[in-house]
PAZAPA-4460 file (N, C-alpha, C; in steps of 0.05 Angstrom, whole numbers, plus 32768, in hexadecimal, padded with zeros to 4 digits):
% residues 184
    n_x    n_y    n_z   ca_x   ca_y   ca_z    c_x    c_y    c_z   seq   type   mol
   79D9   7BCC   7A12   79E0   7BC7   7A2E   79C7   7BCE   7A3F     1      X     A
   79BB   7BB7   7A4F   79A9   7BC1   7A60   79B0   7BC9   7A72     2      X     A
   7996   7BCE   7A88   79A1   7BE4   7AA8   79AA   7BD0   7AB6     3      X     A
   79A3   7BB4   7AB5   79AB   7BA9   7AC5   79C8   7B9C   7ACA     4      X     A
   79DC   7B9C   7AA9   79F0   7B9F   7AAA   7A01   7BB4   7AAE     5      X     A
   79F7   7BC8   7AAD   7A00   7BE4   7AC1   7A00   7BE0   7ADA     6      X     A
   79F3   7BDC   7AE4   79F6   7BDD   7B02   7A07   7BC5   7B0E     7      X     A
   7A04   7BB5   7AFD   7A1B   7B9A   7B07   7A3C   7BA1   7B04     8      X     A
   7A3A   7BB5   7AEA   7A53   7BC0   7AE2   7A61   7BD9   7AFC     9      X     A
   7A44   7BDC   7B09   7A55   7BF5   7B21   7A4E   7BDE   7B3B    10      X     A
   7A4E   7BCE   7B43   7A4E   7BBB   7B4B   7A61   7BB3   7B53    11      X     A
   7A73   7BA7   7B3D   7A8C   7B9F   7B36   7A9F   7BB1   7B39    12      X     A
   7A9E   7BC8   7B32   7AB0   7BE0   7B3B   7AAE   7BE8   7B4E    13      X     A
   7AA1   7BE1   7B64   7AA0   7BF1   7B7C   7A9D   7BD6   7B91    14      X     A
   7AB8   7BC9   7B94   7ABD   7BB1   7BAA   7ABD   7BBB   7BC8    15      X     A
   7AC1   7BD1   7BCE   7AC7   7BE1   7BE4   7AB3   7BDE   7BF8    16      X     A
   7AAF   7BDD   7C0C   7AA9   7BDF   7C28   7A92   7BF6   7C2B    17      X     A
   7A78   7BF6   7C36   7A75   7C10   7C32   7A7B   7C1F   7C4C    18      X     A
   7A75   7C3C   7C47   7A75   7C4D   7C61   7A69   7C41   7C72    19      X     A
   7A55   7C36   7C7F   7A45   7C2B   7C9C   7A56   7C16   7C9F    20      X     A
   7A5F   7C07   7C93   7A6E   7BF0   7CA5   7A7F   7BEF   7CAD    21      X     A
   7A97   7C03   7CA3   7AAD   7C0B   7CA3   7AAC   7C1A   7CC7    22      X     A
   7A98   7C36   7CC3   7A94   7C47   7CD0   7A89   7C39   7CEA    23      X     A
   7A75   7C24   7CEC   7A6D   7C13   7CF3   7A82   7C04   7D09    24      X     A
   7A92   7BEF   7CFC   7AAD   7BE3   7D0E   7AB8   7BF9   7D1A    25      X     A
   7AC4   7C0C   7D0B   7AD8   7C1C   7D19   7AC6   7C2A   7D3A    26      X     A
   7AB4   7C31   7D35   7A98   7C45   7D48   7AA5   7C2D   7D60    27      X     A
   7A99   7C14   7D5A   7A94   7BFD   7D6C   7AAF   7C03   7D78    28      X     A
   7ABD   7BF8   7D6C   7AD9   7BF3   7D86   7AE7   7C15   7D93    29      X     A
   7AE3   7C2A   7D84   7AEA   7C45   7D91   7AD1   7C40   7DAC    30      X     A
   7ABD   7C3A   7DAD   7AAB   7C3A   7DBE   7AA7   7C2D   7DD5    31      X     A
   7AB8   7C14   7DC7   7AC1   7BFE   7DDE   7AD0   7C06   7DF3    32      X     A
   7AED   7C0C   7DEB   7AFD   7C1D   7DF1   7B01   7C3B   7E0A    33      X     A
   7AE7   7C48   7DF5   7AE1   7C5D   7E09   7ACE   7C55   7E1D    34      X     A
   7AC1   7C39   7E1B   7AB0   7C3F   7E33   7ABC   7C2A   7E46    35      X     A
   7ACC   7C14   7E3F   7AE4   7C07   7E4D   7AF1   7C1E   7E64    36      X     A
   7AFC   7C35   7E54   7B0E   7C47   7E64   7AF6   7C56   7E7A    37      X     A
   7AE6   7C5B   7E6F   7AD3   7C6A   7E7B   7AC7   7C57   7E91    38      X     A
   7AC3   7C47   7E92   7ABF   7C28   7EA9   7AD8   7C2C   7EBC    39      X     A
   7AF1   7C2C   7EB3   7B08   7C28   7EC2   7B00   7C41   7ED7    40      X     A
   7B01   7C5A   7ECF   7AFE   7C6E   7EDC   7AEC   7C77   7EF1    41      X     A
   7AD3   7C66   7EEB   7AB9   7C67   7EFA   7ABA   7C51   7F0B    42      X     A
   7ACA   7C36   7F0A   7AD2   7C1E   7F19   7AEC   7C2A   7F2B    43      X     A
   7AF9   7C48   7F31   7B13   7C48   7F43   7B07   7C5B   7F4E    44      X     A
   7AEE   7C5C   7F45   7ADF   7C79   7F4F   7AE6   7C97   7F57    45      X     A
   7AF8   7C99   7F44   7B09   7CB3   7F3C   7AF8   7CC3   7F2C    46      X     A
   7ADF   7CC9   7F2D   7ACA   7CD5   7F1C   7AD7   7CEC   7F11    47      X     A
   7AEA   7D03   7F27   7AF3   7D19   7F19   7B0A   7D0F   7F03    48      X     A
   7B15   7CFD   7EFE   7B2E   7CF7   7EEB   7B2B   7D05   7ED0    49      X     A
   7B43   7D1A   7ECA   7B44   7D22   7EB1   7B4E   7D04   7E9A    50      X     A
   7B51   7CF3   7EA8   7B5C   7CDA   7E8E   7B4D   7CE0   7E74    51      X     A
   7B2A   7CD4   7E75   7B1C   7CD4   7E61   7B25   7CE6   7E50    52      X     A
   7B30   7D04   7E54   7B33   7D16   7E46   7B49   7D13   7E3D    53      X     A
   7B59   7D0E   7E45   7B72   7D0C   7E3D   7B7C   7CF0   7E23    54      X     A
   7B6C   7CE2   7E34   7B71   7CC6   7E1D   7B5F   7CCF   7E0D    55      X     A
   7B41   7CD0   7E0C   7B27   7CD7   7E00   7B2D   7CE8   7DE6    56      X     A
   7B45   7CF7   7DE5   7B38   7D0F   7DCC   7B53   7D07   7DBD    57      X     A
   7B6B   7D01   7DC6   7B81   7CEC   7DAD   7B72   7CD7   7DA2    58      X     A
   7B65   7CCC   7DB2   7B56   7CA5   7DAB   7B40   7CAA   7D9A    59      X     A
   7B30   7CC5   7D98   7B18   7CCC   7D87   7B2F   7CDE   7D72    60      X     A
   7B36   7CE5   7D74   7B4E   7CEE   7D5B   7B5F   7CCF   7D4B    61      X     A
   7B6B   7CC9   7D59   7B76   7CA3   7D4D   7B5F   7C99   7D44    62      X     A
   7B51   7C95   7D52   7B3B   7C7F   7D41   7B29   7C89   7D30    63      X     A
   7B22   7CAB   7D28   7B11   7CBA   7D10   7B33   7CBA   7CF2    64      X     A
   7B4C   7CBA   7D03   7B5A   7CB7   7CEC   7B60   7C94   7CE0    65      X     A
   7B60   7C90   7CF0   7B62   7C69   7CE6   7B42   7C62   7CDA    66      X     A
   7B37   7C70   7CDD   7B1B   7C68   7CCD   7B20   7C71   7CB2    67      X     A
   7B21   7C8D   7CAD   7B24   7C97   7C9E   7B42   7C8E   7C82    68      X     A
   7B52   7C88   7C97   7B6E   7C71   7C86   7B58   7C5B   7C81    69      X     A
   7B4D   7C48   7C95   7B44   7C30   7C84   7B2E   7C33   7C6B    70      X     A
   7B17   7C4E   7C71   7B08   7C51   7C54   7B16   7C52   7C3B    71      X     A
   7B2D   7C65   7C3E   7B3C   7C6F   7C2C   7B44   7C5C   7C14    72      X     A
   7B5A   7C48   7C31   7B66   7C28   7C28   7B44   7C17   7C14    73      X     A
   7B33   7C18   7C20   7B24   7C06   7C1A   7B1E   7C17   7BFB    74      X     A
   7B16   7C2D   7BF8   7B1C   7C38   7BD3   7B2F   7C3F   7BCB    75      X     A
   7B3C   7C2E   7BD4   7B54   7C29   7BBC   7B70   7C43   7BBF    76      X     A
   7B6A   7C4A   7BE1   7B7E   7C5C   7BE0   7B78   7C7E   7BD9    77      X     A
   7B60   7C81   7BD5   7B5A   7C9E   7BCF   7B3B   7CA9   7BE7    78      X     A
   7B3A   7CBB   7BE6   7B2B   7CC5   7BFA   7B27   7CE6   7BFA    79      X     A
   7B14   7CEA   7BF9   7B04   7D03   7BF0   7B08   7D13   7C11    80      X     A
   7AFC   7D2A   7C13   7B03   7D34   7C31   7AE4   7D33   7C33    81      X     A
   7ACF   7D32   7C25   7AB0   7D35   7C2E   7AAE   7D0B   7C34    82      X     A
   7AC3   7D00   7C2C   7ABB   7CE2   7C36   7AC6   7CDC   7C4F    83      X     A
   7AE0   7CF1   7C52   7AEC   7CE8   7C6D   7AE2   7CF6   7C7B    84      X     A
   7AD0   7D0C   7C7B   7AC0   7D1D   7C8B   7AAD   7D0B   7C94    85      X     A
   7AA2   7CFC   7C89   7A88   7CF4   7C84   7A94   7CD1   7C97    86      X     A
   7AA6   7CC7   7C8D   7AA9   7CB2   7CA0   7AB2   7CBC   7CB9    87      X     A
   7AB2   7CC8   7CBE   7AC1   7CD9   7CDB   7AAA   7CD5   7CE5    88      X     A
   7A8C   7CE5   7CDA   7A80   7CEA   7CED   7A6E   7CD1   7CF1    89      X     A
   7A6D   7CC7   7CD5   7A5C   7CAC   7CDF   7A63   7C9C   7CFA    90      X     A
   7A7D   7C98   7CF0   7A89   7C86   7D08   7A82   7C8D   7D25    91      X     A
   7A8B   7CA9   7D26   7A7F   7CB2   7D45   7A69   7CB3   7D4D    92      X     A
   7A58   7CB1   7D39   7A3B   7CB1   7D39   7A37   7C96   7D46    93      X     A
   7A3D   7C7A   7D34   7A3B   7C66   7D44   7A43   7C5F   7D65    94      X     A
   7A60   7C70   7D60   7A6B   7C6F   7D77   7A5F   7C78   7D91    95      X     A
   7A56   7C92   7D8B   7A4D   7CA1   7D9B   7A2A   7C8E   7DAA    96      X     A
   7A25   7C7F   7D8F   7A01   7C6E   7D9E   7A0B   7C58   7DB2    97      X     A
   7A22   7C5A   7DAB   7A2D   7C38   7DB2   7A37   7C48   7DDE    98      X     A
   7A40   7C5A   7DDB   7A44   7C6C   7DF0   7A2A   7C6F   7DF6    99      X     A
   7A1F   7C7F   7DEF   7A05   7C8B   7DFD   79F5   7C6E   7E11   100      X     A
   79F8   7C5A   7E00   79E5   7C42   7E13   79F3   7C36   7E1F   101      X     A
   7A11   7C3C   7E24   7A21   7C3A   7E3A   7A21   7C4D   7E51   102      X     A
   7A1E   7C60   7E48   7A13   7C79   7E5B   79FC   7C76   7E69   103      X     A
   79E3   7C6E   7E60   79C9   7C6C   7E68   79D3   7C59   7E80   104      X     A
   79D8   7C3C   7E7B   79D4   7C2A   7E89   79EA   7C2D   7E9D   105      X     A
   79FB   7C39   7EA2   7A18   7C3A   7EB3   7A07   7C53   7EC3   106      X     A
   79FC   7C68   7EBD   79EE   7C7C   7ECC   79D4   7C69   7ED8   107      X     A
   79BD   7C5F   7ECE   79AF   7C53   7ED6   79AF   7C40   7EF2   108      X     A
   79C6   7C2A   7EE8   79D3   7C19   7EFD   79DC   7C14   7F12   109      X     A
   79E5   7C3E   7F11   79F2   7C44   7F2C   79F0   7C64   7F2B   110      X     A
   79DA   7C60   7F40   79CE   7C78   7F3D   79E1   7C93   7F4E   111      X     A
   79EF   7C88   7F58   7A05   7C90   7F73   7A18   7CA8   7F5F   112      X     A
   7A28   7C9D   7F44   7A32   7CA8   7F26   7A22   7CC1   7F2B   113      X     A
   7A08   7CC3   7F25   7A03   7CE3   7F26   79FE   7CF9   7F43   114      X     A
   7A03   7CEF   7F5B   7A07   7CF5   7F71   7A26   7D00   7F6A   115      X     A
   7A33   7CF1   7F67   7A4C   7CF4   7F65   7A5F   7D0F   7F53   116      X     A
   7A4F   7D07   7F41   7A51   7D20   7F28   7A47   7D40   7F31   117      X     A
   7A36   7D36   7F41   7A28   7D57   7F4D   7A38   7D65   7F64   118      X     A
   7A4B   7D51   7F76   7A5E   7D5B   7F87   7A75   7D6A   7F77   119      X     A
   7A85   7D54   7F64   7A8D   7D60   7F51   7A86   7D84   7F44   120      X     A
   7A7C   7D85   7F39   7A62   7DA5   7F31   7A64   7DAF   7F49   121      X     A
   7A62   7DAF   7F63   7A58   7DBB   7F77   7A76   7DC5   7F83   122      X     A
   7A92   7DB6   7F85   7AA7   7DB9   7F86   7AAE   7DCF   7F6D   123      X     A
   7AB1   7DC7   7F5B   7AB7   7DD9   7F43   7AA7   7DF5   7F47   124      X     A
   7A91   7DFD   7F4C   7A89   7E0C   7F54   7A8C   7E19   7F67   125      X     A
   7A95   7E14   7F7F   7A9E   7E1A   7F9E   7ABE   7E28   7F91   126      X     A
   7ACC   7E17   7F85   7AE6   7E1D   7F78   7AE4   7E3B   7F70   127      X     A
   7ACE   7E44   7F54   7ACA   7E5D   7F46   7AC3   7E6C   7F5A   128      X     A
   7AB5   7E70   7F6D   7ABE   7E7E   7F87   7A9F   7E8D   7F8C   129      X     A
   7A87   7E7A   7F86   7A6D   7E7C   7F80   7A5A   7E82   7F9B   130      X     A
   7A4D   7E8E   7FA5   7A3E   7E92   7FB6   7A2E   7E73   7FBD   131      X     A
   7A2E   7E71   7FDA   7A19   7E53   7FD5   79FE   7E59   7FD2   132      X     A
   79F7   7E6F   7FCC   79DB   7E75   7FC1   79DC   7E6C   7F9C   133      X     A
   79EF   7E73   7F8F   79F7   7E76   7F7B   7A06   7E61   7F6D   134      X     A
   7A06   7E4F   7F84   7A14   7E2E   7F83   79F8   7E21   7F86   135      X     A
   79E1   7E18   7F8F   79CE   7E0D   7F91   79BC   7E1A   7F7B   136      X     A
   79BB   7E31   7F71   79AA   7E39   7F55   79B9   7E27   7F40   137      X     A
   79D1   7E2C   7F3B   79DA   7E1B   7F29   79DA   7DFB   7F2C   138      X     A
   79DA   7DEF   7F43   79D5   7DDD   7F42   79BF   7DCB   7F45   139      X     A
   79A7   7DDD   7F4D   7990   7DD6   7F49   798A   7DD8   7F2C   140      X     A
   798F   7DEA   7F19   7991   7DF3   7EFF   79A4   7DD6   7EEE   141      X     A
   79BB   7DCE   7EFC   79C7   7DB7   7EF0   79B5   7DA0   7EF1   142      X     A
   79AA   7D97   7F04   799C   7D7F   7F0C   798A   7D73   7EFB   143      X     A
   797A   7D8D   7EF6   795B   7D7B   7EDE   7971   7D75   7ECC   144      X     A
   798C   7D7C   7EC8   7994   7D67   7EAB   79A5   7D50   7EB7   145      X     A
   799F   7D4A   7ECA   79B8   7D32   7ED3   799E   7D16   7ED2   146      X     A
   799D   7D0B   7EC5   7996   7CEF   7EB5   79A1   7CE2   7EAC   147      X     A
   799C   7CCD   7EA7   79A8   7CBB   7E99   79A2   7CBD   7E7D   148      X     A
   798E   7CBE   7E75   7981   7CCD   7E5A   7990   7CE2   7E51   149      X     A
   7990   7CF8   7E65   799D   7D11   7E54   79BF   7D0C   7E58   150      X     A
   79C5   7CFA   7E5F   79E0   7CF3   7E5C   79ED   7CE6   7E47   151      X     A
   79D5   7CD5   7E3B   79E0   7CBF   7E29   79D7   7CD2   7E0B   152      X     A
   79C6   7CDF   7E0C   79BA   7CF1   7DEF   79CE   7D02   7DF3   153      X     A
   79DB   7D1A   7E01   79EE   7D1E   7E06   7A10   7D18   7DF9   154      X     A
   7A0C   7CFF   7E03   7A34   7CF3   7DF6   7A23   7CED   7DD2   155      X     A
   7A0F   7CE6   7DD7   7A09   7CE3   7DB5   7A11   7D01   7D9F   156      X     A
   7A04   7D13   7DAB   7A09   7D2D   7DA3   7A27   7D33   7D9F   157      X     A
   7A37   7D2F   7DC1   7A4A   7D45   7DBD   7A64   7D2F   7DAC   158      X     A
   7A60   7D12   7DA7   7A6F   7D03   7D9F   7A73   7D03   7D7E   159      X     A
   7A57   7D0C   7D73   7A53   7D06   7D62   7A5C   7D27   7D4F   160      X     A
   7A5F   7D3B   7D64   7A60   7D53   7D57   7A83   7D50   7D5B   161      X     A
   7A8E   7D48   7D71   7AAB   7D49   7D79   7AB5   7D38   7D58   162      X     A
   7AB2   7D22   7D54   7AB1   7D1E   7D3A   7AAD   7D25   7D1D   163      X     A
   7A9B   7D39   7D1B   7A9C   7D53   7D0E   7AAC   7D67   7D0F   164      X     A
   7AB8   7D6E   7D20   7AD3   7D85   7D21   7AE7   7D73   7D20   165      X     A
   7AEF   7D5B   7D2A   7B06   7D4B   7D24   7B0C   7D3E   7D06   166      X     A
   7AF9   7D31   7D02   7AF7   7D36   7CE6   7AF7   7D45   7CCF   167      X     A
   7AF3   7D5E   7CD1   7AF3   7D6D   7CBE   7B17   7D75   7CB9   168      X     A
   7B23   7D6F   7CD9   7B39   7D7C   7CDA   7B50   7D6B   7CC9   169      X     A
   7B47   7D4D   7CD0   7B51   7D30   7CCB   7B4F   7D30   7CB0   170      X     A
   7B3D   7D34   7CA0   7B30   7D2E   7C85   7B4A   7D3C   7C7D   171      X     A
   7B50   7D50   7C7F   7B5B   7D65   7C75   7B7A   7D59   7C6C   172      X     A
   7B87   7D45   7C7F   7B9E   7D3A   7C87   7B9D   7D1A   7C6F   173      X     A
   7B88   7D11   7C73   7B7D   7CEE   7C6D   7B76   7CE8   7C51   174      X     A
   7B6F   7D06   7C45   7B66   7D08   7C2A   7B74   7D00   7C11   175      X     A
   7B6F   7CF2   7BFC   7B84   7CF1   7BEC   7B72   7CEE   7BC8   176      X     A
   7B7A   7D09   7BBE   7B64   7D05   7BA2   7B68   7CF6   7B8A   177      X     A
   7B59   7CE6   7B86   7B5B   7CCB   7B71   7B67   7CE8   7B56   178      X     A
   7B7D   7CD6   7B4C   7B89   7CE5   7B31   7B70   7CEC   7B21   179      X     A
   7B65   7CD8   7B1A   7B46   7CDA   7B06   7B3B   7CEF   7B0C   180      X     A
   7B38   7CFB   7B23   7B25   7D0D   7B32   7B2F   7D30   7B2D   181      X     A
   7B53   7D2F   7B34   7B60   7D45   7B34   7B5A   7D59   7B22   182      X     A
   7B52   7D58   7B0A   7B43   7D6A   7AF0   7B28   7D68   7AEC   183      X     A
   7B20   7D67   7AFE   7AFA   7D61   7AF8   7AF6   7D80   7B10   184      X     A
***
């Protein structure tokens, strides 16, 4: 048997989908989704709205477990917790680029968004019961990071890590060990 019928032979055994495309689709439409909602919110101009949060962390929980069900489905029904870990985070990973250059250009476009966000901060702070000496340090201190840049590198990070603790938790739930595997 040559190498080259080896590799045709794992070829043939392995019909499955891989992780990036999978992780890939699912990223895309969680991203759609969140930046759909995230449009709605910035279009009623309710900047302070807890919604995002509220929809945002069930909908990144639903859609890291429906990824993790479709990898599963796509091998045949079994699923390791380092693969559902691992599609978790891919996915958000995509998800999270697919956000970030939604972020750039929605901050960019309208530059008014980060005016807006700093009243926000400046309220919240007035709230904690802050000196306005002690309200303008911090918010001069907030400012060098209010970009559009450090906003969109930003949701890349914290999306892609939020998917890392959701996933690990998910994996845990999604996992299912091929019989073959159980004694090795």
């Amino acid at each position: 048997m040559d190498s080259n019928s080896v590799f045709k032979e794992l070829e043939n055994d392995n019909p499955a989908p891989g992780m990036s495309k999978i992780a890939l689709m699912y990223g895309f439409i969680y991203a759609i989704i969140l930046n759909g909602a995230t449009a709605a919110v910035f279009a009623s101009e309710n900047y302070g709205a807890k919604i995002n949060q509220w929809v945002g962390i069930p909908l990144m929980i639903l859609a890291i477990v429906l990824v993790q069900l479709a990898y599963r489905k796509a091998w045949g029904g079994y699923l390791t917790y380092g693969k559902g870990l691992g599609i978790a985070v891919l996915m958000m990973f995509y998800a999270s680029v697919i956000v970030g250059i939604f972020t750039y250009v929605l901050y960019k476009t309208d530059p008014n968004l980060l005016g807006q966000i700093r009243l926000l901060q400046e309220e919240a702070l007035v709230n904690q019961g802050m000196s306005e000496e002690e309200i303008e340090l911090s918010l001069g201190f907030m400012e060098k990071f209010q970009t559009p840049a450090f906003y969109a590198i930003s949701s890349v990070f914290s999306l892609t890590f939020m998917g890392l603790i959701i996933g690990a938790i998910t994996a845990i739930f999604t996992k299912k060990q091929s019989p073959q595997t159980i004694f090795e």
